[in-house]
C-alpha positions as CSV (number, residue, x, y, z in Angstrom):
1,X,-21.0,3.3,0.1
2,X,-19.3,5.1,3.1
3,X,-15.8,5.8,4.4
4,X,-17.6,4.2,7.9
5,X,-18.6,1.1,5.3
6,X,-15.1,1.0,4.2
7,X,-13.4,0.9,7.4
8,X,-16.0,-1.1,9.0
9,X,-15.1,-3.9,6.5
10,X,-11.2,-3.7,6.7
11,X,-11.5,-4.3,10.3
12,X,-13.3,-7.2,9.3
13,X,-11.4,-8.1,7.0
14,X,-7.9,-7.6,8.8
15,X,-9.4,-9.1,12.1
16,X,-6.4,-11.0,14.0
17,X,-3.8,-10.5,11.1
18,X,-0.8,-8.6,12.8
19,X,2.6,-6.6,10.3
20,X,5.2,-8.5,9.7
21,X,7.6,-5.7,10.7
22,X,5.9,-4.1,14.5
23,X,3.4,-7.2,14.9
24,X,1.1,-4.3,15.7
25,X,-2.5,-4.7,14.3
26,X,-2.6,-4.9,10.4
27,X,-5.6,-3.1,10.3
28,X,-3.9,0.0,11.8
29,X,-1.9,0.3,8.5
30,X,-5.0,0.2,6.0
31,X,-6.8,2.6,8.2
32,X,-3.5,5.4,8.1
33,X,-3.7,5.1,4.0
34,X,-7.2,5.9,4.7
35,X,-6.7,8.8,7.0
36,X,-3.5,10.5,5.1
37,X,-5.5,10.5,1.7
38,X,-8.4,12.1,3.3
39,X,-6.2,14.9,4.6
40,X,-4.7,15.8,1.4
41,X,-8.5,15.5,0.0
42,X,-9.1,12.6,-2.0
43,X,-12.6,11.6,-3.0
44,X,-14.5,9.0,-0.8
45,X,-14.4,6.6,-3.3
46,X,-10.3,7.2,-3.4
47,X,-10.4,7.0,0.5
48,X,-12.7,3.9,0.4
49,X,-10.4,1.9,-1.9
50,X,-7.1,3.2,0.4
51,X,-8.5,1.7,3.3
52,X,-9.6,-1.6,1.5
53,X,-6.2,-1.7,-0.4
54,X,-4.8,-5.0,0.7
55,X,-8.7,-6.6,1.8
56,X,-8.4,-8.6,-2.2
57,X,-4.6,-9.6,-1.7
58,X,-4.5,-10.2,2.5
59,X,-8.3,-11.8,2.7
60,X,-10.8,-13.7,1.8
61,X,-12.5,-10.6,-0.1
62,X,-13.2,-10.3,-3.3
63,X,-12.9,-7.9,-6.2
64,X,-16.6,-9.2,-6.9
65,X,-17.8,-8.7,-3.0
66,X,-15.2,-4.7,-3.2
67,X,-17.8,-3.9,-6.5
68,X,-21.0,-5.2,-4.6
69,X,-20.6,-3.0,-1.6
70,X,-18.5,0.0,-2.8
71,X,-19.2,0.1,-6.5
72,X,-17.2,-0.3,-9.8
73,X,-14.6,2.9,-9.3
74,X,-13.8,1.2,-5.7
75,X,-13.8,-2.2,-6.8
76,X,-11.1,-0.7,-10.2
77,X,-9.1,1.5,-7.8
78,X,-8.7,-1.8,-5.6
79,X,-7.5,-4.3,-8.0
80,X,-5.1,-2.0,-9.2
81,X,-3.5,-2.1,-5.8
82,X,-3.8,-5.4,-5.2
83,X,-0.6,-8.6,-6.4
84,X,-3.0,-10.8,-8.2
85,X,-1.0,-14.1,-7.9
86,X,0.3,-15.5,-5.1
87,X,2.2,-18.4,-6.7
88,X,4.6,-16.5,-8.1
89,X,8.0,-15.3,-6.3
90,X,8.5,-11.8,-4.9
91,X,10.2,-11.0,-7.5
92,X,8.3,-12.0,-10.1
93,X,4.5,-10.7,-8.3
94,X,6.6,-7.0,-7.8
95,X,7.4,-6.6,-11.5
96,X,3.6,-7.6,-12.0
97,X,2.8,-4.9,-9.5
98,X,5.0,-2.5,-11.3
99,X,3.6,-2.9,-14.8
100,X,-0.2,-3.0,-13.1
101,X,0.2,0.6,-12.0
102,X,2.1,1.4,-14.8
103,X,-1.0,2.0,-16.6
104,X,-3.1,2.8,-13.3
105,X,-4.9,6.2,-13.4
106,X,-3.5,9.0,-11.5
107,X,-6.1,8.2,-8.4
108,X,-4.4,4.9,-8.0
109,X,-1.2,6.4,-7.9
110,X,-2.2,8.3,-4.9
111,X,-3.2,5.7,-2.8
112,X,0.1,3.3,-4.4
113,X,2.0,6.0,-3.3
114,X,0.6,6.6,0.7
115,X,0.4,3.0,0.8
116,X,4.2,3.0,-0.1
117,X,4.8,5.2,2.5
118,X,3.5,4.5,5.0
119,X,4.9,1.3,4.8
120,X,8.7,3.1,4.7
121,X,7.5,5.5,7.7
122,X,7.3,1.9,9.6
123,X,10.3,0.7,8.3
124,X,12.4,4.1,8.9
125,X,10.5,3.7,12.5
126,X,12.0,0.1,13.3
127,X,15.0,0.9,12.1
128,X,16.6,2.4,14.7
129,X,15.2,-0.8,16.8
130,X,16.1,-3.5,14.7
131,X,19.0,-2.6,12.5
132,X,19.6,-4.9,9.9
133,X,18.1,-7.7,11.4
134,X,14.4,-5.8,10.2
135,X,15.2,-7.2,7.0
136,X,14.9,-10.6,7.9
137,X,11.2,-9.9,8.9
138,X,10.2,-9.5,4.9
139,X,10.0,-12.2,2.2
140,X,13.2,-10.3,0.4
141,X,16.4,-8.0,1.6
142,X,17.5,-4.9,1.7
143,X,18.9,-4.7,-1.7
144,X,15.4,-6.1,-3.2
145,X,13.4,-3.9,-1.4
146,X,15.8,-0.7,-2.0
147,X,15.3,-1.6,-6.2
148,X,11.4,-2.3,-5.1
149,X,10.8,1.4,-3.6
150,X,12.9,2.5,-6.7
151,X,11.3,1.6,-9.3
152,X,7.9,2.3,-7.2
153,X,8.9,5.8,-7.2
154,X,9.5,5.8,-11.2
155,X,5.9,4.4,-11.8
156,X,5.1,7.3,-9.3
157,X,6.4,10.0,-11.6
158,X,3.3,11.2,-12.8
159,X,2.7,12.6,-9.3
160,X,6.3,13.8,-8.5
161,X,5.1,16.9,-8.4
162,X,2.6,16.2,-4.9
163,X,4.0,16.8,-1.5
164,X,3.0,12.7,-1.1
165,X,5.6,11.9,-3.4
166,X,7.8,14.2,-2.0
167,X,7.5,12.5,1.5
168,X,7.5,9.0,0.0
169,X,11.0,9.9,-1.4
170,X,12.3,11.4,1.1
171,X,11.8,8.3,3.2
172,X,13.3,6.2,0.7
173,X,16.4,8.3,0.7
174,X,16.3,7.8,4.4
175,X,16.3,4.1,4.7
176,X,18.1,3.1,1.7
177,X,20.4,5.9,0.6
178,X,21.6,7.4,3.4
């Protein structure tokens, strides 16, 4: 297992899938969790399972195929990141979500929480481009999303103390409290 593996397979993975919010290149998002955990020093196995963080929920992968090719921590960290079932409403696979990492260890919370952001770096981005209308581009509204990122940051806690959080809810402040 290598970080080349790791991003080598999300861009596999992610091939012709664009964002909902910039239609840039999904793969471009996986890639930044990647990148920002390596900067504030995660483990390779933490940076591997950043970049592969959607692979499970976006993809045809596997949590099976994540443990055959990046081992059990990889294949652990994943799954924790990843909305299991795709038949329920948003509502209803977010509160999953929330009670997942509820009891995810402290390693998952890192890469929850530079997924989270990076996510409301994009948003804060198109805001000034879209306006309101950027809301229409999810599967729920401002007012869901602004209790989502709330109660993301509560699960967060734990960490509150790490500049990640600290950027995570400034950003949050920014786009939905200011």
């Amino acid at each position: 297992m290598t970080i080349y593996d790791a991003i080598h397979t999300a861009i596999l993975a992610h091939e012709n899938q664009i964002r909902k919010l910039d239609l840039d290149i999904y793969v471009a998002h996986p890639l930044e969790v990647g990148m920002i955990l390596a900067k504030y020093g995660m483990s390779d196995e933490v940076i591997c399972a950043g970049i592969l963080h959607d692979t499970v929920e976006d993809t045809d992968m596997t949590l099976d195929m994540i443990e055959a090719k990046f081992g059990k921590l990889v294949r652990t960290y994943v799954g924790f990141c990843s909305e299991n079932d795709k038949s329920l409403t948003w509502h209803e696979r977010k509160v999953q979500y929330l009670a997942q990492i509820q009891e995810a260890p402290l390693d998952v919370l890192f890469i929850v929480c530079v997924d989270k952001l990076t996510n409301i770096m994009s948003i804060f981005r198109n805001l000034d481009v879209l306006g309101d209308d950027l809301w229409d581009r999810f599967n729920a509204g401002f007012e869901a999303q602004k209790w989502y990122y709330s109660e993301i940051l509560e699960r967060l806690h734990p960490i509150s103390y790490h500049p990640l959080y600290k950027q995570l809810n400034h950003y949050v402040s920014l786009v939905f409290y200011k």
